[in-house]
N, CA, C and O atoms as CSV, one atom per row, in Angstrom:
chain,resi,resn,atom,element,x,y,z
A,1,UNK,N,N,-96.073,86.236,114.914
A,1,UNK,CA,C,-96.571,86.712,113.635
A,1,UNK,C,C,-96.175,88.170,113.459
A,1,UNK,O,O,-96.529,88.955,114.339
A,2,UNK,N,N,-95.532,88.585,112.498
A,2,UNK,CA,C,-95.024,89.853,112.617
A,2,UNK,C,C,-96.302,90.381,110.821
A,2,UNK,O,O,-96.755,89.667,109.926
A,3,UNK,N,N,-96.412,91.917,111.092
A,3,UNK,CA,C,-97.203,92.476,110.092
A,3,UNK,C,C,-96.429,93.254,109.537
A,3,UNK,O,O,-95.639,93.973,110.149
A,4,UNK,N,N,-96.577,93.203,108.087
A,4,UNK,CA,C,-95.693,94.268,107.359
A,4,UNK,C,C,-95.767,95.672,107.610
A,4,UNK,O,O,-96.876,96.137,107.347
A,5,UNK,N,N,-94.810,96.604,108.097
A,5,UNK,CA,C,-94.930,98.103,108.264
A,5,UNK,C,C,-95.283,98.786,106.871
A,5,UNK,O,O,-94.465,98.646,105.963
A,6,UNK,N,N,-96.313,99.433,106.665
A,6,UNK,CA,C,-97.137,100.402,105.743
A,6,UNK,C,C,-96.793,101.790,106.024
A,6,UNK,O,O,-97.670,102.642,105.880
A,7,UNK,N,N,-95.727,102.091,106.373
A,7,UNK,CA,C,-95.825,103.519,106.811
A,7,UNK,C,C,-96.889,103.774,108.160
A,7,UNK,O,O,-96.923,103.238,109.267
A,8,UNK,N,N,-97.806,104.942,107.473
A,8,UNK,CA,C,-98.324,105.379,108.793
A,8,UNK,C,C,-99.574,104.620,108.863
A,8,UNK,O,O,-100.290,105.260,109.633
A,9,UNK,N,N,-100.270,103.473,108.412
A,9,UNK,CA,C,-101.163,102.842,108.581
A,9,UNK,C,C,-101.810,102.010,109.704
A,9,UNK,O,O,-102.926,101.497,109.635
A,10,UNK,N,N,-100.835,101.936,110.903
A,10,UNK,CA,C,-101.201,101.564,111.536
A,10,UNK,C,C,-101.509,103.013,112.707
A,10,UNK,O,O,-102.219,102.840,113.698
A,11,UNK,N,N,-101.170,103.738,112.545
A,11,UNK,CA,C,-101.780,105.225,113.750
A,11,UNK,C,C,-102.599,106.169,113.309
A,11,UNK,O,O,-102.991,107.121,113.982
A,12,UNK,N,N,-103.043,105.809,111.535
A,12,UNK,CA,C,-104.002,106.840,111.273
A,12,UNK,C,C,-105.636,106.971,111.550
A,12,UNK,O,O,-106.390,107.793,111.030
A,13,UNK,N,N,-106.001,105.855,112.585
A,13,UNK,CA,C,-107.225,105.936,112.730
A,13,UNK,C,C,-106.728,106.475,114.417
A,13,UNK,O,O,-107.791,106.500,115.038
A,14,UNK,N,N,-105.923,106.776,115.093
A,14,UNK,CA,C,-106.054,107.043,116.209
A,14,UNK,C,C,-106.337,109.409,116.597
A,14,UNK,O,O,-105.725,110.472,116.491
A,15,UNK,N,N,-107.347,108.977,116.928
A,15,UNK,CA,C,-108.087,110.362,117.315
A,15,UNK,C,C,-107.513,110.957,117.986
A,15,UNK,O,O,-107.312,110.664,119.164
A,16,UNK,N,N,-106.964,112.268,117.230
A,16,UNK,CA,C,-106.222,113.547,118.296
A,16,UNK,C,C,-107.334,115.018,118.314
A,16,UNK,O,O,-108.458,115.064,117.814
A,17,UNK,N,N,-106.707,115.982,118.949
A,17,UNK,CA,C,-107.986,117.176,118.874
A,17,UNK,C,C,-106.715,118.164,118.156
A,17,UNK,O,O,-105.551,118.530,118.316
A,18,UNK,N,N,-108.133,118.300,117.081
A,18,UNK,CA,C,-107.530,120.029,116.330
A,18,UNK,C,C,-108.132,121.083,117.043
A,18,UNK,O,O,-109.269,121.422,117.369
A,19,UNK,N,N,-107.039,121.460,117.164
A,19,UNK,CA,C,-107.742,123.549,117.772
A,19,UNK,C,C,-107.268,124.590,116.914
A,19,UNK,O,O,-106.140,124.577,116.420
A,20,UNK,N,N,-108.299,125.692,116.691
A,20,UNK,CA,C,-108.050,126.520,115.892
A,20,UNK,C,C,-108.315,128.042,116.944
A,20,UNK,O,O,-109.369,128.425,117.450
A,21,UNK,N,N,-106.938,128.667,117.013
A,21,UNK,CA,C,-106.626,129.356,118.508
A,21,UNK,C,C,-106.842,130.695,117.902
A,21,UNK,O,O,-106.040,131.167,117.097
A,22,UNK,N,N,-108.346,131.554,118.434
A,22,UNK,CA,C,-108.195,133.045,117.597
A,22,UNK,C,C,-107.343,133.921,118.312
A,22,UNK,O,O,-107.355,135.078,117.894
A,23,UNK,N,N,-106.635,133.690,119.243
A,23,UNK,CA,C,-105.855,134.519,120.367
A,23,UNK,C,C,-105.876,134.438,121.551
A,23,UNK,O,O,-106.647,133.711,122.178
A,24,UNK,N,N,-104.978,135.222,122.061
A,24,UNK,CA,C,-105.148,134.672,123.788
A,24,UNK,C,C,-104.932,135.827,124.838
A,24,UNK,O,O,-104.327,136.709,124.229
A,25,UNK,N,N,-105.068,136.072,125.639
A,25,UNK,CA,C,-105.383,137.333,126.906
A,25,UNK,C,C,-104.868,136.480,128.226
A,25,UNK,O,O,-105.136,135.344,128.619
A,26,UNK,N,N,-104.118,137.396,128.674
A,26,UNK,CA,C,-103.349,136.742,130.192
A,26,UNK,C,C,-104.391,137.605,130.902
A,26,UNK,O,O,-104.306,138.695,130.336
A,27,UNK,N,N,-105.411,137.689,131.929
A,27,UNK,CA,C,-106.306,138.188,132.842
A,27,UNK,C,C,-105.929,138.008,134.179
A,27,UNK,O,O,-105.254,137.006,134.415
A,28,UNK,N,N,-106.191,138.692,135.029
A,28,UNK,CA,C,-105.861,138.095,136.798
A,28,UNK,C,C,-107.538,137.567,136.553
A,28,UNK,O,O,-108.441,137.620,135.719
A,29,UNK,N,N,-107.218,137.026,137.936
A,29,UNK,CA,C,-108.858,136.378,138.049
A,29,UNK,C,C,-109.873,137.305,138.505
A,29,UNK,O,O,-111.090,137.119,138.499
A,30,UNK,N,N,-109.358,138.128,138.827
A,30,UNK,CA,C,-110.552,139.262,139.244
A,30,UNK,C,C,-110.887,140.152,138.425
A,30,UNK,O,O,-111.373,141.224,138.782
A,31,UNK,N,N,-110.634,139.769,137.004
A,31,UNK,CA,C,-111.121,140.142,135.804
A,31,UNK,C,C,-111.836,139.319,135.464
A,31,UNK,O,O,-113.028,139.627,135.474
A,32,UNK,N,N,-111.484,137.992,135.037
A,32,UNK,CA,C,-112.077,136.997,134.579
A,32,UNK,C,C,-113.536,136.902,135.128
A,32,UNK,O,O,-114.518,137.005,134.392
A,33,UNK,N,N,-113.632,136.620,137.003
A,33,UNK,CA,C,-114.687,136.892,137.506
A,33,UNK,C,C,-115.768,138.191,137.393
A,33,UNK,O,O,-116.914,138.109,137.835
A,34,UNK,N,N,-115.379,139.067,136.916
A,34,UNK,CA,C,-116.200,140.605,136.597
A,34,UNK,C,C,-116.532,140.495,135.208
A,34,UNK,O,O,-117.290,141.362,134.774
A,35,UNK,N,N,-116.020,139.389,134.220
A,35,UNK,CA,C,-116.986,139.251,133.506
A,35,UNK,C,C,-118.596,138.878,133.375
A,35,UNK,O,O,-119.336,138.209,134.096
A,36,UNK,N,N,-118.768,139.451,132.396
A,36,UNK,CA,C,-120.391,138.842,132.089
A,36,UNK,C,C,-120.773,138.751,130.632
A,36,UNK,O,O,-119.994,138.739,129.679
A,37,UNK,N,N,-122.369,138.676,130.598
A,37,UNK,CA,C,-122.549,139.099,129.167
A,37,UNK,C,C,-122.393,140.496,128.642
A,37,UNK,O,O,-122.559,141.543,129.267
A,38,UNK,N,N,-121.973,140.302,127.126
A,38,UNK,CA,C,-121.700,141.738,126.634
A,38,UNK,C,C,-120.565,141.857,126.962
A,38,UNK,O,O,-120.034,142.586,126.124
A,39,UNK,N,N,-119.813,141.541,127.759
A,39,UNK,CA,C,-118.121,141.692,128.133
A,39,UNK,C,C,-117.087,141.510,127.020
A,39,UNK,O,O,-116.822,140.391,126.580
A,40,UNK,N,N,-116.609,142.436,126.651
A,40,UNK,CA,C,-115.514,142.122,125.432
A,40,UNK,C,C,-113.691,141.750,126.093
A,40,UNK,O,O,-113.326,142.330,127.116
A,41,UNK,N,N,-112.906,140.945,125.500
A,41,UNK,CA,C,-112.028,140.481,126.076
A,41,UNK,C,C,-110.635,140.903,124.645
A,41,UNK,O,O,-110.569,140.316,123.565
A,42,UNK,N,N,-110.082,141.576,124.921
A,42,UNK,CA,C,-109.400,141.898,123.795
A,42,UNK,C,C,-108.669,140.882,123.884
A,42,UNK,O,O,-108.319,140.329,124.926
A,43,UNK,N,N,-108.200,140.360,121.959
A,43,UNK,CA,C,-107.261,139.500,122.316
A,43,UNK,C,C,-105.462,139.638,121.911
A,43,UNK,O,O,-105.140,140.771,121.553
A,44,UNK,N,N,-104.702,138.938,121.936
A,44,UNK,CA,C,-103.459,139.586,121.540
A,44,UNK,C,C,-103.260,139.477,119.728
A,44,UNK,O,O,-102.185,139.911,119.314
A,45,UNK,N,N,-103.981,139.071,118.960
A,45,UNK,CA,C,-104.198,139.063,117.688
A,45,UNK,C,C,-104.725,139.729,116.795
A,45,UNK,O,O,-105.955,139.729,116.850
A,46,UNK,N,N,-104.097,140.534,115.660
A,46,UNK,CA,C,-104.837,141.179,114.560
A,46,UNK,C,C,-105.707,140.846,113.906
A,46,UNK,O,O,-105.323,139.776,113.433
A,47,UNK,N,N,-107.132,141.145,113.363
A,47,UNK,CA,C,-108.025,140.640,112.700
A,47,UNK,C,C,-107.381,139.785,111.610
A,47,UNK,O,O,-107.691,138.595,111.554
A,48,UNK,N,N,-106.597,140.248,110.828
A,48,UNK,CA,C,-105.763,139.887,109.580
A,48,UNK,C,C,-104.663,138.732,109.594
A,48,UNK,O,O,-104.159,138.014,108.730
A,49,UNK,N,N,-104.490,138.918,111.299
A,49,UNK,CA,C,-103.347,137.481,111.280
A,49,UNK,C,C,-103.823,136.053,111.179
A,49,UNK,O,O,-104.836,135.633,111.738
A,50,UNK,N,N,-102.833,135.182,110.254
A,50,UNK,CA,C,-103.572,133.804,110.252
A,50,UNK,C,C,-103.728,133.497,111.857
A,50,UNK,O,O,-103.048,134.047,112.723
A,51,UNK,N,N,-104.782,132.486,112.100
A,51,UNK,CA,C,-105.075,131.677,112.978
A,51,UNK,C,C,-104.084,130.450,113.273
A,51,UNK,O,O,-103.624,129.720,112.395
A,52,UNK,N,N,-103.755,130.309,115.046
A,52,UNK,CA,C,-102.977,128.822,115.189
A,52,UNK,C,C,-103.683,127.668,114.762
A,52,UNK,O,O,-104.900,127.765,114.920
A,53,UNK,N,N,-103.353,126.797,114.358
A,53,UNK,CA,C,-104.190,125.357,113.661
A,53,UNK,C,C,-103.225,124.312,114.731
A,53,UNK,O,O,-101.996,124.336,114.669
A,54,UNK,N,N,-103.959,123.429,115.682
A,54,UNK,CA,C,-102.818,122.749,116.607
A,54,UNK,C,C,-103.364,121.662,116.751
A,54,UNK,O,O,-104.583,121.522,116.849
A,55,UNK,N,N,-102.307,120.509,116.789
A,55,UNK,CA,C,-103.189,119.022,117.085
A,55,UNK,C,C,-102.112,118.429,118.289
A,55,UNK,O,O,-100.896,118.245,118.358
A,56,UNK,N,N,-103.299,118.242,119.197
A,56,UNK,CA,C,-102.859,118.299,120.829
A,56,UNK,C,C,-102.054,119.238,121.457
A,56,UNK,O,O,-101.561,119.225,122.585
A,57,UNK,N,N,-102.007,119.875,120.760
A,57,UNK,CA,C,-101.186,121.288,121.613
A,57,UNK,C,C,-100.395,121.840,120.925
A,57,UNK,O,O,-100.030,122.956,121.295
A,58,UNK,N,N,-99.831,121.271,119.666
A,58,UNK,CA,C,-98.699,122.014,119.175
A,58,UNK,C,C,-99.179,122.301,117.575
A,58,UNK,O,O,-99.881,121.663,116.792
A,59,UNK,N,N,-98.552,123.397,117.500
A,59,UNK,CA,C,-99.098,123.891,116.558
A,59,UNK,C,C,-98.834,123.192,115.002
A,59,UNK,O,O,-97.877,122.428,115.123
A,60,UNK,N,N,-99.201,123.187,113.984
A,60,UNK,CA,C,-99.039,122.596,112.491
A,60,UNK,C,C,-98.977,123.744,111.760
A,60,UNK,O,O,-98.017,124.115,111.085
A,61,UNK,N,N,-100.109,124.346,111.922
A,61,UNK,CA,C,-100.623,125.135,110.703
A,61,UNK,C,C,-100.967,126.624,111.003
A,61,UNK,O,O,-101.375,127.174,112.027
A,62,UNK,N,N,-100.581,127.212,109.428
A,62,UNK,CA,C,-101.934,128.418,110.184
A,62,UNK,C,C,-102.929,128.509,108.983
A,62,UNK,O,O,-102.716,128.183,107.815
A,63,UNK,N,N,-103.932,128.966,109.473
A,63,UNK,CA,C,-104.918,129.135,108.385
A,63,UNK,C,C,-105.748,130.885,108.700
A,63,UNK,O,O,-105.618,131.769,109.548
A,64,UNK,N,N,-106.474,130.700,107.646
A,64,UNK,CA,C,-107.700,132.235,108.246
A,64,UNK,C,C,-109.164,130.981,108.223
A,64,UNK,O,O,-109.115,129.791,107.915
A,65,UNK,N,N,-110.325,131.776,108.653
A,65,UNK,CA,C,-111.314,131.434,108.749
A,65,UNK,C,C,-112.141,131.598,107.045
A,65,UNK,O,O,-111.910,132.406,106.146
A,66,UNK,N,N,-113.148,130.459,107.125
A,66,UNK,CA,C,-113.999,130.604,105.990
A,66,UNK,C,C,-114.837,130.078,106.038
A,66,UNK,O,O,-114.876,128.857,106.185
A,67,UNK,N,N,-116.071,131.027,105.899
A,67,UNK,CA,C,-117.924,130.485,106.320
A,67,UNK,C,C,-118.510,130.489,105.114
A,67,UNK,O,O,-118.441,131.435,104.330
A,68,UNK,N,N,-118.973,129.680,104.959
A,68,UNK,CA,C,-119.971,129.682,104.441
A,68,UNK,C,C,-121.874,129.315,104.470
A,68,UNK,O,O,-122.274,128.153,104.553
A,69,UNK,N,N,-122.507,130.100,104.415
A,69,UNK,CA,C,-123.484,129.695,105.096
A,69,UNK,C,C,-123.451,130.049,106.371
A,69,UNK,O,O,-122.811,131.021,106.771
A,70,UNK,N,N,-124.321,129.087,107.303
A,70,UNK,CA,C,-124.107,128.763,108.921
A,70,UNK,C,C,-122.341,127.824,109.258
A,70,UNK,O,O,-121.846,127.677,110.375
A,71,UNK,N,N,-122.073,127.608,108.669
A,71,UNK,CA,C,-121.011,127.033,108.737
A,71,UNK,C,C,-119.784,127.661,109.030
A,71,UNK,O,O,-119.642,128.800,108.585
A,72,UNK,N,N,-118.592,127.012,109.880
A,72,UNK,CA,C,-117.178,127.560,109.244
A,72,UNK,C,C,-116.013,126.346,109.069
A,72,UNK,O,O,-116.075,125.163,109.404
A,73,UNK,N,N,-114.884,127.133,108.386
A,73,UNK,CA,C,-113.925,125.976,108.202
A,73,UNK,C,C,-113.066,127.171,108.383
A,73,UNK,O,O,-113.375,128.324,108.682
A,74,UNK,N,N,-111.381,126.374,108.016
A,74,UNK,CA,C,-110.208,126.815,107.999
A,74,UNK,C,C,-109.584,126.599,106.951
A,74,UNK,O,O,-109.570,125.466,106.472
A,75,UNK,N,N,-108.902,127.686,106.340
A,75,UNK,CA,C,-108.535,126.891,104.965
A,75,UNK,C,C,-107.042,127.416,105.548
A,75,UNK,O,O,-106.834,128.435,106.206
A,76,UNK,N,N,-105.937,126.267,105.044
A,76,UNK,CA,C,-104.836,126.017,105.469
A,76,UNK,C,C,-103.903,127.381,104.862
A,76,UNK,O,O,-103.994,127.656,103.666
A,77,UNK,N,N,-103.181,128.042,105.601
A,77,UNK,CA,C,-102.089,128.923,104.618
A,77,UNK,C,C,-100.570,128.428,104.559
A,77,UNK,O,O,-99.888,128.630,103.554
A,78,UNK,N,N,-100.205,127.941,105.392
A,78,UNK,CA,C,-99.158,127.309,105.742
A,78,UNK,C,C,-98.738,126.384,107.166
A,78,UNK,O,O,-99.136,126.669,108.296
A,79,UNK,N,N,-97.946,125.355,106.865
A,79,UNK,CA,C,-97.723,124.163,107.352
A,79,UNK,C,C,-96.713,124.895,108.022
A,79,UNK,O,O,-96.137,125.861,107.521
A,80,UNK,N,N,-96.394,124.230,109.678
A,80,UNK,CA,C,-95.366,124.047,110.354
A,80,UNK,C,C,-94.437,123.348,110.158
A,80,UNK,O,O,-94.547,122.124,110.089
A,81,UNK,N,N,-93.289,124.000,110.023
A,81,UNK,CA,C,-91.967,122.305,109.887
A,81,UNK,C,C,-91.934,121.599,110.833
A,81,UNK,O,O,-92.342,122.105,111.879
A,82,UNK,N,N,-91.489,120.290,110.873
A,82,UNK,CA,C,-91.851,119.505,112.268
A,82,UNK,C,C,-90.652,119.903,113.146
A,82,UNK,O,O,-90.807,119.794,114.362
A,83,UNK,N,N,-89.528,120.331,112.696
A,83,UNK,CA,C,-88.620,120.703,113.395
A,83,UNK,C,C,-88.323,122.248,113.734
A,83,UNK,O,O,-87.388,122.532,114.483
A,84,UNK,N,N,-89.062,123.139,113.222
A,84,UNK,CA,C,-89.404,124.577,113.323
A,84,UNK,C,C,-90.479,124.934,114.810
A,84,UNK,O,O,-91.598,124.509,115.099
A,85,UNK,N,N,-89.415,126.028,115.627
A,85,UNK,CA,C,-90.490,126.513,116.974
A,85,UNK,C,C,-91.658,126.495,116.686
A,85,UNK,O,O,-91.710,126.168,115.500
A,86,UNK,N,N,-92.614,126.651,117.062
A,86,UNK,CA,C,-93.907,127.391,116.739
A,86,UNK,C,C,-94.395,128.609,116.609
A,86,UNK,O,O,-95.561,128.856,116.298
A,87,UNK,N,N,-93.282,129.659,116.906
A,87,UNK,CA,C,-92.965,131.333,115.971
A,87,UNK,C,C,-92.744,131.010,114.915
A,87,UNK,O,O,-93.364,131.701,114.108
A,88,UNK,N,N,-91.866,129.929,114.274
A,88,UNK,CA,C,-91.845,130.402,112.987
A,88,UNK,C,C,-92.072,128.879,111.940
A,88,UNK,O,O,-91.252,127.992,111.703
A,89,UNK,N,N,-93.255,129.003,111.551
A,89,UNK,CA,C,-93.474,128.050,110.462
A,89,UNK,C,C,-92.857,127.968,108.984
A,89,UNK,O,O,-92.792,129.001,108.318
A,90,UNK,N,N,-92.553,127.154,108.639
A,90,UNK,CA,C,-91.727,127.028,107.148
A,90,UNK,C,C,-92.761,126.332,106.319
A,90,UNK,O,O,-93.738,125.659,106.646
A,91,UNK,N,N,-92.352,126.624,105.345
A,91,UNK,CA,C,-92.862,125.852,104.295
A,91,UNK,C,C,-92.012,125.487,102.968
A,91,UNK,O,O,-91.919,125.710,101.761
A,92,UNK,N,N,-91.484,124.803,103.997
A,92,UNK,CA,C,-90.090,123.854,102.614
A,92,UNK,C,C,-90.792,122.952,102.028
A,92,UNK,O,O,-91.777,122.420,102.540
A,93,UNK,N,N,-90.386,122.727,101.008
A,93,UNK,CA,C,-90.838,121.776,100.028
A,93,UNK,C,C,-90.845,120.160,100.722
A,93,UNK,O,O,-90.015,119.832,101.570
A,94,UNK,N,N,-91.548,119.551,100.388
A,94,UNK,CA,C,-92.053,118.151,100.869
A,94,UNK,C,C,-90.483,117.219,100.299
A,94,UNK,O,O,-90.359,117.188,99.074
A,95,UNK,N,N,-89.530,116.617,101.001
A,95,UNK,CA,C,-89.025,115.466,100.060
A,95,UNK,C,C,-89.726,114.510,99.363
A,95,UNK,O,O,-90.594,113.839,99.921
A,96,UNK,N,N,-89.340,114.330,97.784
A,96,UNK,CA,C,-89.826,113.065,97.473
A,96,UNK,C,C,-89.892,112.001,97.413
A,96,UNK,O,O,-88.812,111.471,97.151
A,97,UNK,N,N,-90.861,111.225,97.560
A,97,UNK,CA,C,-90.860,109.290,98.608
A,97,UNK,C,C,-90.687,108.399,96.960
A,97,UNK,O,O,-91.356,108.393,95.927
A,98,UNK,N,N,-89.437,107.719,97.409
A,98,UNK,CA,C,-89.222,107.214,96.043
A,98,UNK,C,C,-89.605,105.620,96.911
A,98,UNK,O,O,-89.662,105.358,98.113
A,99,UNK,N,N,-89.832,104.723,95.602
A,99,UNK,CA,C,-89.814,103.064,95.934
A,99,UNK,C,C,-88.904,102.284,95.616
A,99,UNK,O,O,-87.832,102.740,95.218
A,100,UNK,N,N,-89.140,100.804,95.728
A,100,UNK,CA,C,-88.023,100.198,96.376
A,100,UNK,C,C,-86.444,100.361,94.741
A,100,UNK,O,O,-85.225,100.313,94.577
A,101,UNK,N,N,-87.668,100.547,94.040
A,101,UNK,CA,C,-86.855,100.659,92.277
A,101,UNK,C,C,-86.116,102.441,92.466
A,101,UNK,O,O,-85.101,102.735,91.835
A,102,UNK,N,N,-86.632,103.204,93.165
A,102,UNK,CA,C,-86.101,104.843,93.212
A,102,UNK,C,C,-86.694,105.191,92.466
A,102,UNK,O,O,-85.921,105.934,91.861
A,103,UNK,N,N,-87.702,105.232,91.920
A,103,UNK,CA,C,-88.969,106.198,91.238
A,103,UNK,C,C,-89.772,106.433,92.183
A,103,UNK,O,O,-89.912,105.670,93.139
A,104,UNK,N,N,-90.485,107.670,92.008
A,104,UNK,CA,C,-91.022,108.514,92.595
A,104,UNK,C,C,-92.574,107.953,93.177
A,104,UNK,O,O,-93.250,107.400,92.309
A,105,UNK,N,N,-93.075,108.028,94.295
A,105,UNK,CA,C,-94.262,107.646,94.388
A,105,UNK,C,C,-95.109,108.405,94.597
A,105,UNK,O,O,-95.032,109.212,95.523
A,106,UNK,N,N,-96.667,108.295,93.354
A,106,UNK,CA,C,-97.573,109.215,93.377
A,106,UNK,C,C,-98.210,109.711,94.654
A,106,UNK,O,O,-97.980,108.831,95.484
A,107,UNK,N,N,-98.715,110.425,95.071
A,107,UNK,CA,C,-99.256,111.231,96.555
A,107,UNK,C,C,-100.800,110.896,96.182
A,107,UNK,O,O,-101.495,111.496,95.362
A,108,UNK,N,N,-101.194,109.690,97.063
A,108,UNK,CA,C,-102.149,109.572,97.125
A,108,UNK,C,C,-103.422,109.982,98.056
A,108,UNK,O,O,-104.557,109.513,97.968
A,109,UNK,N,N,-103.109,110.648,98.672
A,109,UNK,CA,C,-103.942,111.334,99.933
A,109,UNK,C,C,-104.839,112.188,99.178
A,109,UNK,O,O,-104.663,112.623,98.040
A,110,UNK,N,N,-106.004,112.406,100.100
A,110,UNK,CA,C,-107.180,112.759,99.471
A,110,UNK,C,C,-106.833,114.276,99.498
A,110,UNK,O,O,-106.016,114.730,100.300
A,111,UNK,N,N,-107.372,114.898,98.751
A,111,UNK,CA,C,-107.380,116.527,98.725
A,111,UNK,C,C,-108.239,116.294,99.913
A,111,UNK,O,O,-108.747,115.263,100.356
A,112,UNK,N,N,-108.285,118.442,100.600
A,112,UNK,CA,C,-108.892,118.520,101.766
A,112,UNK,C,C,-110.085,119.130,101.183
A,112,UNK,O,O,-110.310,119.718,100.125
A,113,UNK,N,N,-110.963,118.718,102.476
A,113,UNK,CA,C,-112.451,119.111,102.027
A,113,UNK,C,C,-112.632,120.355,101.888
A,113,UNK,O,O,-111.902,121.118,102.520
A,114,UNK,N,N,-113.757,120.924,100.936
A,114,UNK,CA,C,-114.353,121.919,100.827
A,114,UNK,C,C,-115.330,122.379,102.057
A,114,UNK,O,O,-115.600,121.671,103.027
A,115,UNK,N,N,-115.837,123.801,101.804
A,115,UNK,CA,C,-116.485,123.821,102.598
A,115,UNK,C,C,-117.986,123.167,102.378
A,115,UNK,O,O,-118.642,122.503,103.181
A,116,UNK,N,N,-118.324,123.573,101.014
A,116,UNK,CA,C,-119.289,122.378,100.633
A,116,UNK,C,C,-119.433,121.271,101.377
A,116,UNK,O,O,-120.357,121.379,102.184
A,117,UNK,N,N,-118.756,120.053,101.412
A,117,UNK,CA,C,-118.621,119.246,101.504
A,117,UNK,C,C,-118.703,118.791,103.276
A,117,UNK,O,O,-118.826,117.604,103.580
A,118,UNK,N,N,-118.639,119.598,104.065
A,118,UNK,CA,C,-118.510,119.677,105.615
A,118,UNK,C,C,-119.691,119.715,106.165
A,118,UNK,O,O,-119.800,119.779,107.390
């Protein structure tokens, strides 16, 4: 019995981890260990620089942070190319997915959530 291919319908329920990376610090361990509370850890990142956005390790996105409330989210600034290092993200225009006639097919994916909404 073979099933018709849908595109990505058959791997979109499979669960990966997003990380949202505020920076990072190379330490020997005999720093690490002399921490405590109150210990500040500088990191290699500017307040102002977007944030890494990564699913399983590699990066996609970058975004900045946005709270609202007790809450936070990430709101996206730009997409990684899938074929671009992870220094340098692009943001080329999407090709458009035509059907089997070559007209264009509407983008049906949900907008991303608000923070409301989280």
């Amino acid at each position: 019995m073979t099933m018709p291919f849908d595109g990505y319908g058959l791997i979109q329920e499979i669960d990966v981890r997003l990380t949202v990376e505020l920076g990072r610090k190379n330490l020997p361990l005999r720093e690490i260990m002399a921490l405590g509370e109150n210990s500040l850890v500088e990191l290699d990142r500017l307040t102002d620089e977007p944030l890494d956005i990564m699913v399983n390790g590699r990066l996609i996105a970058r975004g900045e942070v946005v709270a609202q409330g007790n809450r936070f989210a990430i709101r996206i600034l730009e997409l990684s190319g899938a074929g671009a290092p992870a220094s340098t993200p692009t943001s080329a225009p999407q090709p458009t997915v035509r059907g089997a006639d070559g007209a264009p097919i509407e983008d049906r994916r949900a907008p991303p959530p608000t923070v409301e909404q989280l």
